[in-house]
C-alpha positions as CSV (number, residue, x, y, z in Angstrom):
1,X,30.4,-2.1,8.1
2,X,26.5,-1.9,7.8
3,X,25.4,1.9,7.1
4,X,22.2,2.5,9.0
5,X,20.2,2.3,5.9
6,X,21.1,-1.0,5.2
7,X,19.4,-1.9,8.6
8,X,15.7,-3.0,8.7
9,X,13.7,-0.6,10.5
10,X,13.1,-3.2,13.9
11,X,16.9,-2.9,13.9
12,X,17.0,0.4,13.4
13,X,14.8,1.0,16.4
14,X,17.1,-1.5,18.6
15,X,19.9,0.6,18.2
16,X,18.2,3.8,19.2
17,X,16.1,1.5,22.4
18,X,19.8,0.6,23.5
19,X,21.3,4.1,23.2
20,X,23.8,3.2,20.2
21,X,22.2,5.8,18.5
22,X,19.8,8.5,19.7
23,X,16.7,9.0,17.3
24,X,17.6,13.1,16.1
25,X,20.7,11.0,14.9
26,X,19.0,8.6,12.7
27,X,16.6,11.4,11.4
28,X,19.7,13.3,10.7
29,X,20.7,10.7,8.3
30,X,17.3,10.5,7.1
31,X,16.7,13.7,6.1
32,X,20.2,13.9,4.9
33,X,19.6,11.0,2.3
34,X,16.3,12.5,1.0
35,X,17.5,16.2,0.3
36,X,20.3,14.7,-2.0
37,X,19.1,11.1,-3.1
38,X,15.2,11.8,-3.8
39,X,15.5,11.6,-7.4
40,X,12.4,9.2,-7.7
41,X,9.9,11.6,-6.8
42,X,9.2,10.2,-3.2
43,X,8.4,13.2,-1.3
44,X,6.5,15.9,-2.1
45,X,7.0,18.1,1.1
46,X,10.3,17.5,3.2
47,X,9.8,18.8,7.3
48,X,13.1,19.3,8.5
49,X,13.0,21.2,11.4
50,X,9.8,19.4,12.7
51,X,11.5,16.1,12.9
52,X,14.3,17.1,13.7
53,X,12.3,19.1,17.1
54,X,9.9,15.7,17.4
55,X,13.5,13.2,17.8
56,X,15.2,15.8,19.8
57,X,11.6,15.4,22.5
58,X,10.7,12.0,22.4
59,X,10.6,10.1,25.4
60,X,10.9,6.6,25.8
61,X,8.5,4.6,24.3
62,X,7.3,0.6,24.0
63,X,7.0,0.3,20.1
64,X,9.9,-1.3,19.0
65,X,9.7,1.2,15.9
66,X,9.9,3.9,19.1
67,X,12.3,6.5,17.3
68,X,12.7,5.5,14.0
69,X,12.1,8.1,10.9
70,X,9.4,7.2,8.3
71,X,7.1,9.1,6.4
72,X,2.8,9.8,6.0
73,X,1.4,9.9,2.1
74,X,0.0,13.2,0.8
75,X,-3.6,11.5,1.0
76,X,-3.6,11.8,5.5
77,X,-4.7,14.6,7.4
78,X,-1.0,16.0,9.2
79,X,-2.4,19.2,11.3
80,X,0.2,22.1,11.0
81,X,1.9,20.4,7.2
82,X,0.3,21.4,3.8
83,X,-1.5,18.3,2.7
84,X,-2.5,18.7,-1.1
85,X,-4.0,14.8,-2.0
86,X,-1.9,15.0,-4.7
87,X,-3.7,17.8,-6.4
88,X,-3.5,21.5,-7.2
89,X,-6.7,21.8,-6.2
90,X,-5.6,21.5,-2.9
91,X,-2.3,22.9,-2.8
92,X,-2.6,25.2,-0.3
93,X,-4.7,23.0,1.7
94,X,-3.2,22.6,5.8
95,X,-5.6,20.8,8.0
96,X,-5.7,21.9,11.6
97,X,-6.2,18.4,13.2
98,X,-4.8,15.0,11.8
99,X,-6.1,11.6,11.1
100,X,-6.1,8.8,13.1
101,X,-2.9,7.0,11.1
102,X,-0.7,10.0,11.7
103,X,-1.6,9.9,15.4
104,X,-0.9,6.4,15.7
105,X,2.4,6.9,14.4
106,X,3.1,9.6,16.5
107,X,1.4,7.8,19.4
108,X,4.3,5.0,18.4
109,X,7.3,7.6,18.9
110,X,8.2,7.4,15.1
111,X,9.4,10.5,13.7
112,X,8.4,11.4,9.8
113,X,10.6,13.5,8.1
114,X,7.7,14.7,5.2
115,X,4.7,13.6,3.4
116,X,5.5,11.2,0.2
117,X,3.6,11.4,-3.4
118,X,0.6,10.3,-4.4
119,X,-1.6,10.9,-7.8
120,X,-4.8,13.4,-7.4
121,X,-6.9,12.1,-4.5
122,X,-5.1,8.5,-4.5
123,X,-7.3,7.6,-7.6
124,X,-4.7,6.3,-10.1
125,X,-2.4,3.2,-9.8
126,X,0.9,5.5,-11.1
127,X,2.1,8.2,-9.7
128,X,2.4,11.6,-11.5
129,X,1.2,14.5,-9.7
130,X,0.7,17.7,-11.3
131,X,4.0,19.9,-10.4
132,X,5.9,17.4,-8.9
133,X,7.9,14.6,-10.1
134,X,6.8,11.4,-11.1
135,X,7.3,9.1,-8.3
136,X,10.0,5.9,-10.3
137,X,11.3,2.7,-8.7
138,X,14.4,2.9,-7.8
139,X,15.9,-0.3,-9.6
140,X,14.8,1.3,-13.5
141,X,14.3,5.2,-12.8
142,X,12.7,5.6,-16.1
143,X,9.9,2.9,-14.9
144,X,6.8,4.0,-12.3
145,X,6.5,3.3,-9.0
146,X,2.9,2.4,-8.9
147,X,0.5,4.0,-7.4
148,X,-1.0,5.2,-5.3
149,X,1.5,5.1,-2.7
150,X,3.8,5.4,-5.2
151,X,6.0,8.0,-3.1
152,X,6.1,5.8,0.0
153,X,7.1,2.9,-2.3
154,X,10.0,4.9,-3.4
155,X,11.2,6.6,-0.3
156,X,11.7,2.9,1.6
157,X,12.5,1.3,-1.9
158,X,15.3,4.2,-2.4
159,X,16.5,4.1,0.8
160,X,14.7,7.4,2.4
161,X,12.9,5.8,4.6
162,X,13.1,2.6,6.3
163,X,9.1,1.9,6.6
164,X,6.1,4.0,5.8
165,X,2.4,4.0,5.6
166,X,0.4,3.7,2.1
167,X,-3.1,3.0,1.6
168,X,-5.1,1.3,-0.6
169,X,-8.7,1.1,-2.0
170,X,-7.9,-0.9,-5.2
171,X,-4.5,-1.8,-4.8
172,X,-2.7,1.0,-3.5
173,X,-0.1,-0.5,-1.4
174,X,0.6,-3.5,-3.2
175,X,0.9,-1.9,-7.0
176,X,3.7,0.0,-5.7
177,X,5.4,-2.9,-3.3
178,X,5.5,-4.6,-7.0
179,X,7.1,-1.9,-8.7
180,X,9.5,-1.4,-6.2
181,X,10.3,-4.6,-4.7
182,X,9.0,-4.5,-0.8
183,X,6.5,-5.7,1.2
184,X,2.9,-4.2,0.6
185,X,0.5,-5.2,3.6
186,X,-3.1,-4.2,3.1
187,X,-4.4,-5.2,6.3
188,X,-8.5,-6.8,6.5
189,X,-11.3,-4.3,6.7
190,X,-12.0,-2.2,9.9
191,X,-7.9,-3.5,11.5
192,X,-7.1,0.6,11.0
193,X,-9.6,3.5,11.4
194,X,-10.3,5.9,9.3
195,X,-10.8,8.7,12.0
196,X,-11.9,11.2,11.5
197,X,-12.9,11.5,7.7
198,X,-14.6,8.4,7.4
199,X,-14.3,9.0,3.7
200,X,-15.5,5.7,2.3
201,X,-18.7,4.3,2.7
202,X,-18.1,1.3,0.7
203,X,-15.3,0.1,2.8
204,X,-12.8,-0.8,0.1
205,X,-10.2,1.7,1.4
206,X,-7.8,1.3,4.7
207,X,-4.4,2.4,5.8
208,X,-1.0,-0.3,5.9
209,X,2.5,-1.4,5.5
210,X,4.9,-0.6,2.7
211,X,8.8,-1.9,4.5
212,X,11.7,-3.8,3.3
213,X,10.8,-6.9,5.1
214,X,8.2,-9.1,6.4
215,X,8.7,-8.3,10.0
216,X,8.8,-4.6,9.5
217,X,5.4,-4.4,7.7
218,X,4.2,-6.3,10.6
219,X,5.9,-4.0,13.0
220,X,4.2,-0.7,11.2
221,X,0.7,-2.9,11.3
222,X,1.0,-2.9,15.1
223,X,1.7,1.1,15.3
224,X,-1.6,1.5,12.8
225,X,-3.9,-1.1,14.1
226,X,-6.8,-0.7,16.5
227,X,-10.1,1.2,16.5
228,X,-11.0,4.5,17.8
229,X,-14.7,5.7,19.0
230,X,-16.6,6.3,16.3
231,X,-15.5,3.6,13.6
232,X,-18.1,2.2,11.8
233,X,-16.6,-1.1,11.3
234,X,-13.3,-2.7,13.6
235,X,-12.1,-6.1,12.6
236,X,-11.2,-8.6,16.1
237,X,-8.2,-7.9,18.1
238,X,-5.2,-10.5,17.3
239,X,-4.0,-12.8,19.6
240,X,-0.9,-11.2,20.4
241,X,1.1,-8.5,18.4
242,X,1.3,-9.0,14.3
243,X,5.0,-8.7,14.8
244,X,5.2,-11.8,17.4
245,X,3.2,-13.9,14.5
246,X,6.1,-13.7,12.3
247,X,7.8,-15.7,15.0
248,X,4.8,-18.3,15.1
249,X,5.1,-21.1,12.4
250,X,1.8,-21.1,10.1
251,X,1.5,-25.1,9.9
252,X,0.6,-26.3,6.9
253,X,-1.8,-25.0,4.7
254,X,-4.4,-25.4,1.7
255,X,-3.4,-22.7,-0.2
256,X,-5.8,-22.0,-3.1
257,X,-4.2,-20.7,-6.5
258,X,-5.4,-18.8,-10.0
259,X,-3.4,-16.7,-12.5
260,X,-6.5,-15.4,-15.1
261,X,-7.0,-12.2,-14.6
262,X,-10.0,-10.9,-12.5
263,X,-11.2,-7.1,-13.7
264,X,-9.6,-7.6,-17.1
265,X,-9.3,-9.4,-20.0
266,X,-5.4,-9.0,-20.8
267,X,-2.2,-11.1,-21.6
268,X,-0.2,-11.6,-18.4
269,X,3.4,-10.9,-18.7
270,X,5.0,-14.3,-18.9
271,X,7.7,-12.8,-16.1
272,X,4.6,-12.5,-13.9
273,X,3.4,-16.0,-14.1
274,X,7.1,-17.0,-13.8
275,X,6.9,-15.6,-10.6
276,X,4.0,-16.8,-9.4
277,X,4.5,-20.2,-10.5
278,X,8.5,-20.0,-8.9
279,X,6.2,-18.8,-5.5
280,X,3.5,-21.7,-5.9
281,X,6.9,-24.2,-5.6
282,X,8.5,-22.4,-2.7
283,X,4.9,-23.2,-1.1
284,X,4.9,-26.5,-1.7
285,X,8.3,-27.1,-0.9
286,X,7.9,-25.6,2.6
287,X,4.9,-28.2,3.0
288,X,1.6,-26.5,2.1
289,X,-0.7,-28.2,-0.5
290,X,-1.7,-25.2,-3.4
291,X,-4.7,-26.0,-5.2
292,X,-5.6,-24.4,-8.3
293,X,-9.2,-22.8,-7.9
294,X,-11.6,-20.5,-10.4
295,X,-11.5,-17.2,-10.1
296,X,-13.7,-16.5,-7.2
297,X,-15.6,-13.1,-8.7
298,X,-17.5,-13.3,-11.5
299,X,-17.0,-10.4,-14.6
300,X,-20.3,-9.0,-13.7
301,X,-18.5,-7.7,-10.5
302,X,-16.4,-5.6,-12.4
303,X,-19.5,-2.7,-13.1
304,X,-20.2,-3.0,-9.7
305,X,-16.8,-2.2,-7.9
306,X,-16.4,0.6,-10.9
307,X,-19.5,2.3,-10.0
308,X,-18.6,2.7,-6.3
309,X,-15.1,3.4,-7.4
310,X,-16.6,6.6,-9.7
311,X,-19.3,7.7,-6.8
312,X,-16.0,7.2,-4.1
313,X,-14.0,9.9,-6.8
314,X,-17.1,11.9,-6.8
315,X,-17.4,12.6,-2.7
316,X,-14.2,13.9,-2.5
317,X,-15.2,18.0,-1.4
318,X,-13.4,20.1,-3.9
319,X,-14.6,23.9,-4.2
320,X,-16.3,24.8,-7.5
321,X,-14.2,27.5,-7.7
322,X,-11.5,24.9,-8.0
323,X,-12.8,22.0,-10.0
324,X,-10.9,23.1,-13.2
325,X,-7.9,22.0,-11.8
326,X,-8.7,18.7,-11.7
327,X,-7.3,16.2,-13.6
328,X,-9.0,15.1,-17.2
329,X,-9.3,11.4,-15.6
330,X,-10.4,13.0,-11.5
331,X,-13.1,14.9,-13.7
332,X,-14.1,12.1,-15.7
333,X,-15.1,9.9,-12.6
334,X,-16.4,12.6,-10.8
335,X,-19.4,12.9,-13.9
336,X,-19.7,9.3,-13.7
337,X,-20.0,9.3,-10.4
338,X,-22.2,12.4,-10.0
339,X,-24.4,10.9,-12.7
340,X,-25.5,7.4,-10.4
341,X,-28.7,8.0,-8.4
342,X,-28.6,7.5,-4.3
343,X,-30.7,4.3,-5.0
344,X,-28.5,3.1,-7.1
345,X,-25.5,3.6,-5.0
346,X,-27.0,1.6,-2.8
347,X,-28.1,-1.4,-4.8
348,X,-24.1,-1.2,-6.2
349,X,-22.8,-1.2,-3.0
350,X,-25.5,-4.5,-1.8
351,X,-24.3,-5.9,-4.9
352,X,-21.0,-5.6,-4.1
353,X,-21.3,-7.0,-1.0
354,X,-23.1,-10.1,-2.4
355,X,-20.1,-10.7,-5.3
356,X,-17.9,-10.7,-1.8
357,X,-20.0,-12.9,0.4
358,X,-19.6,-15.6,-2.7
359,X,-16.4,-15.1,-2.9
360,X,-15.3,-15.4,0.8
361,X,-17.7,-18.7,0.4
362,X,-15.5,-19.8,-2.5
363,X,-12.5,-19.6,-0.8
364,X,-13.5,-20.2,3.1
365,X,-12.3,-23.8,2.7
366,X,-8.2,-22.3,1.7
367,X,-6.5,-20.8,4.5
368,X,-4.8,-18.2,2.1
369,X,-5.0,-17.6,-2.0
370,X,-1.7,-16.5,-4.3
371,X,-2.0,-14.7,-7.2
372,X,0.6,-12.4,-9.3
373,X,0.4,-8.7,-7.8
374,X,0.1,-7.2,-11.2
375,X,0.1,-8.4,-15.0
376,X,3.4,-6.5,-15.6
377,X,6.6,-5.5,-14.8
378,X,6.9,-2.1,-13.5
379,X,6.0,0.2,-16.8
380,X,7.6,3.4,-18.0
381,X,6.6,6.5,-16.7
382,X,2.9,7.7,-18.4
383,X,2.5,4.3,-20.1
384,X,-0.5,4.1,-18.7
385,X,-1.8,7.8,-18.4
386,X,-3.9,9.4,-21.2
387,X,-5.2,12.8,-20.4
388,X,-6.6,12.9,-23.4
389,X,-9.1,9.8,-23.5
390,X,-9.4,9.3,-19.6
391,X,-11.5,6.4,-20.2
392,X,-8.8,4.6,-21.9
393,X,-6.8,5.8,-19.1
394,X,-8.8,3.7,-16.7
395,X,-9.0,0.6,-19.0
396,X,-5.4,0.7,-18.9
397,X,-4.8,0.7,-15.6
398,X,-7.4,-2.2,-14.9
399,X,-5.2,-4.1,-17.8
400,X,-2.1,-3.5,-15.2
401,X,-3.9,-4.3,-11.7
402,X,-6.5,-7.2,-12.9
403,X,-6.0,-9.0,-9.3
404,X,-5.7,-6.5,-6.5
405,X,-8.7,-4.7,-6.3
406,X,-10.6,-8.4,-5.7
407,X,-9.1,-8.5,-2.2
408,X,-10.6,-4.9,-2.0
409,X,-13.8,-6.0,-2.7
410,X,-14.1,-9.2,0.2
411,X,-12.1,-7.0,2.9
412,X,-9.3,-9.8,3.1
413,X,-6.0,-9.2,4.4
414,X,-3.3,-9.3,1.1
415,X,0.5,-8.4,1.1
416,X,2.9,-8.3,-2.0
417,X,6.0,-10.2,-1.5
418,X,8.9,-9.1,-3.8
419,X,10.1,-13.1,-5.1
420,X,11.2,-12.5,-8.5
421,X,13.5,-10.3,-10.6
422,X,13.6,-10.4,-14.6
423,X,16.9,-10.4,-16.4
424,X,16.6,-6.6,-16.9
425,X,16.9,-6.4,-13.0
426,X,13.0,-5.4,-12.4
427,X,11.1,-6.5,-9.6
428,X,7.8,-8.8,-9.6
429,X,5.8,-9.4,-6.9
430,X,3.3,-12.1,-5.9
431,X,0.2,-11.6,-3.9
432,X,-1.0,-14.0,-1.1
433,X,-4.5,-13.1,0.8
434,X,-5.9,-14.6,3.6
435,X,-9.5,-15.0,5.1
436,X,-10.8,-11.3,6.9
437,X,-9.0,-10.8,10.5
438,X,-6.1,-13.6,10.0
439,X,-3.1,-11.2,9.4
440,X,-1.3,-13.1,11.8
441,X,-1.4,-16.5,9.6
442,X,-0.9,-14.3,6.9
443,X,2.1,-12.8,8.3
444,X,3.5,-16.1,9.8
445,X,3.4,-17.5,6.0
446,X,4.9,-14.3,4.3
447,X,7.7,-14.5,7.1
448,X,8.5,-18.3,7.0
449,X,8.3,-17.2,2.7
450,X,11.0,-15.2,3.6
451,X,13.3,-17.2,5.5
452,X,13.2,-19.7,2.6
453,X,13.8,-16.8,-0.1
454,X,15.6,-13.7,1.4
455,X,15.4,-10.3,-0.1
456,X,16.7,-7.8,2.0
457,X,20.1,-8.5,0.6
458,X,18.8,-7.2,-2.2
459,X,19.4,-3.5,-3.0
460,X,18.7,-1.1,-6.0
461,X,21.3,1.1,-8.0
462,X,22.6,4.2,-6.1
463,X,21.5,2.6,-2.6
C-alpha cells in the first residue's frame, strides 16, 4: 500500500477534496517527515503550530492543490515568520506583510509547514548558508542540491514536501530540479508578480514550480500565476488552466537543438550530453522534427547579463551596520555592482534587451528549444564555493550553469525534466524552453515527455 508521500501532490489533494483524509492529517505527516528525515538541509525554519492552526481552519477551496502541505523559500516575504534571505545579515529579519507568492499560495488553501534554504540573497547556484546546513540531493547526500532553491529542491526531492515554490533569476529553479531529479518550471516573464518588492528592474527574476511531476508543477503554476495592481509587466492569460494543458496534446513540433555552452567556455560532462541526446530521440520518436541550431546569444552577452546581475546583488538594502556579515562573494558583487554608473546600467540593461530580441528572432521559427540543464552532474558540497577568491567562485558557477541563465535573459518559459541517471545513480536533467507566454505548449510537451519516459517511480535512498 501507497504511503501518502509516495502520492503526487494532485493526488494528494484528491484525497483530502473527497474526505479520505482531512488536510491537518496530511500536514501531520508532513511535518512528521521533516523533523526526523531533513538531513539534506531543506528547511531552515520549521512552523509547526502555524500549519498545523492553518489545516485545522481551512475551508473548502477550488484549487485542486486546496489542502495540501508545501513550503515558501527563505528569499519571500511570510508576515509573522523570520525571513533571513539566506543571510546573517538578516537573521532576525520578520516582515509584517508578505509577498504576493505566499498569498497566492495561501489564497490556494495550501498549507506550508516552513521556509526552505537558500544561499545569501538567492545569489549563488549551491546552497550553503552561513549556520545552517548545506542543502544535498537526496539520491548522493555528499553532492549539492543546486541552488538557489536548493532547499525546496530537497524538501520535495527528499520527500518533505510534495510541491513547492523556488525562483529563479539565472537558473534558480532548474539548477536544483537537475540536482535533484524533479521538475523545475520557470514560468515566462510577468506569468507571477513580484508584489510588493518589485525587486528587479531587469526582469530576469520570477517565482515557479519545483514538484515531482509534470502535472504538479503545472498545478503549483496555476496557484502562482496572475497579476496584481501594480505590476510593471504581466504576461497574457492562458487559454484555460496550465494544469488542463497537460491534458491537451502538443502536435507536432520544430524543435530547435544546441549542446555548446552559452556563458562559458567549458567541457560538458559526457553524462549530460548523453542525456540530452537520449531526450533529442524520445522527441523524435514521439513525432516532432529537432533541428540542430547555433547558439542564439552571442559571448558578448555574457558582460552584459553579469553587469545587471552585480548591480541586481548590489540593490539588495542591507544596513551598514551589517554589511560585514556578508558573504566574501555577496560583497564582491555588491563593489562591482556599486562601482557601474546609472547611465550605464541603463545602456546594460538596453543591451540586454537587444541580445534577447535576436535571440527570440533566432528562434521564433521553433516552437520550443532543448538543451542540457547543467554541464554536470550534481557536484560535491563546496566544489564550487571559494570564499577566498570570489571571483573564481563566480567563474565556477558559470562553468556549471552555462545554459540556464539564456532563458533568463529572453523571458521564455523553461522547465528541467529529470530523463537521465548515470551509473552512480545521479540525476541529469534536460532543459526544454518555449517562446514568452506558451507554458501551456510547453507543458503539454513536458507531460506527453513524461508519459513516454515516467519518473515518478523513481525514488531516492531513505524515501
Amino acid at each position: 500500500m501507497a504511503e501518502l508521500h509516495d502520492l503526487t501532490a494532485l493526488e494528494q489533494g484528491a484525497l483530502v477534496r473527497s474526505g479520505e483524509i482531512s488536510s491537518l492529517e496530511l500536514t501531520e505527516h508532513y511535518l512528521e517527515r521533516a523533523a526526523r528525515l531533513d538531513d539534506v538541509g531543506a528547511f531552515v525554519t520549521l512552523t509547526p503550530d502555524l500549519a498545523r492552526e492553518r489545516a485545522r481552519t481551512l475551508s473548502d477551496g477550488a484549487s485542486p492543490l486546496h489542502g495540501v502541505p508545501t513550503a515558501i523559500k527563505d528569499l519571500n516575504l511570510t508576515a509573522g515568520v523570520r525571513t533571513s534571505f539566506g543571510s546573517p545579515a538578516f537573521a532576525d529579519f520578520v516582515p509584517e506583510v508578505s509577498d504576493g507568492v505566499t498569498l497566492s499560495i495561501e489564497a490556494a488553501g495550501m498549507v506550508s509547514i516552513g521556509k526552505t534554504s537558500t544561499p545569501e540573497l538567492g545569489s549563488p547556484c549551491y546552497t550553503e548558508p552561513e549556520g545552517f546546513p548545506p542543502a544535498v540531493t537526496p539520491w548522493d547526500r555528499t553532492r549539492m542540491a543546486g541552488g538557489s532553491s536548493g532547499g525546496a529542491a530537497a524538501a520535495v526531492a527528499a520527500g518533505l514536501v510534495p510541491v513547492a515554490q523556488g525562483s529563479d533569476g539565472g537558473g534558480s529553479i532548474r539548477i536544483p530540479a537537475s540536482c535533484c531529479g524533479l521538475v523545475g518550471l520557470k514560468p515566462t516573464r510577468g506569468r507571477i508578480s513580484g508584489f510588493p518588492t518589485y525587486g528587479d528592474p531587469v526582469g530576469l527574476s520570477t517565482s515557479g514550480s519545483i514538484a515531482r511531476t509534470v502535472r504538479d508543477a503545472a498545478a503549483l503554476l496555476d496557484v502562482l500565476a496572475g497579476r496584481r495592481a501594480g505590476d510593471p509587466t504581466w504576461a497574457p492569460a492562458p487559454r484555460g488552466s496550465f494544469l488542463d494543458a497537460c491534458d491537451r496534446e502538443p502536435g507536432r513540433l520544430r524543435i530547435a537543438r544546441f549542446v555548446e555552452p552559452v556563458i562559458a567556455d567549458v567541457m560538458v560532462d559526457p553524462e549530460c550530453v548523453i542525456a540530452w541526446d537520449a531526450a533529442s530521440r524520445v522527441l523524435e520518436a514521439l513525432g516532432h522534427e529537432v533541428v540542430d541550431v547555433p547558439v542564439p546569444l552571442p559571448p558578448e552577452a555574457v558582460p552584459v547579463f553579469e553587469t545587471c546581475w552585480a548591480v541586481l546583488t548590489a540593490l539588495s538594502v542591507v544596513p551598514p551596520e551589517r554589511e560585514h556579515l556578508l558573504r566574501p562573494l555577496t560583497r564582491w558583487l555588491s563593489e562591482r555592482g556599486r562601482a557601474v554608473s546609472g547611465p550605464d546600467f541603463g545602456l546594460a540593461i538596453a543591451a540586454m534587451r537587444r541580445f534577447a530580441a535576436q535571440a527570440l528572432g533566432a528562434l521564433a521559427p521553433f516552437d520550443a528549444v532543448l538543451t542540457p540543464t547543467l554541464a554536470a552532474p550534481p557536484l560535491p558540497v563546496g566544489a564550487l564555493r571559494d570564499d577566498d577568491d570570489p571571483a573564481a567562485d563566480f567563474a565556477a558557477q558559470k562553468a556549471f550553469t552555462p545554459w540556464t541563465s539564456a532563458w533568463n535573459v529572453t523571458g521564455m518559459p523553461a522547465v528541467s525534466l529529470p530523463l537521465h541517471w548515470t551509473p552512480e545513480g545521479l540525476p541529469v536533467g534536460v532543459m526544454l524552453a518555449a517562446r514568452p507566454a506558451e507554458e501551456e505548449l510547453l507543458l503539454s510537451l513536458s507531460a506527453q515527455v513524461e508519459a513516454a519516459v515516467p519518473w515518478h517511480a523513481r525514488r531516492p535512498p531513505q524515501w
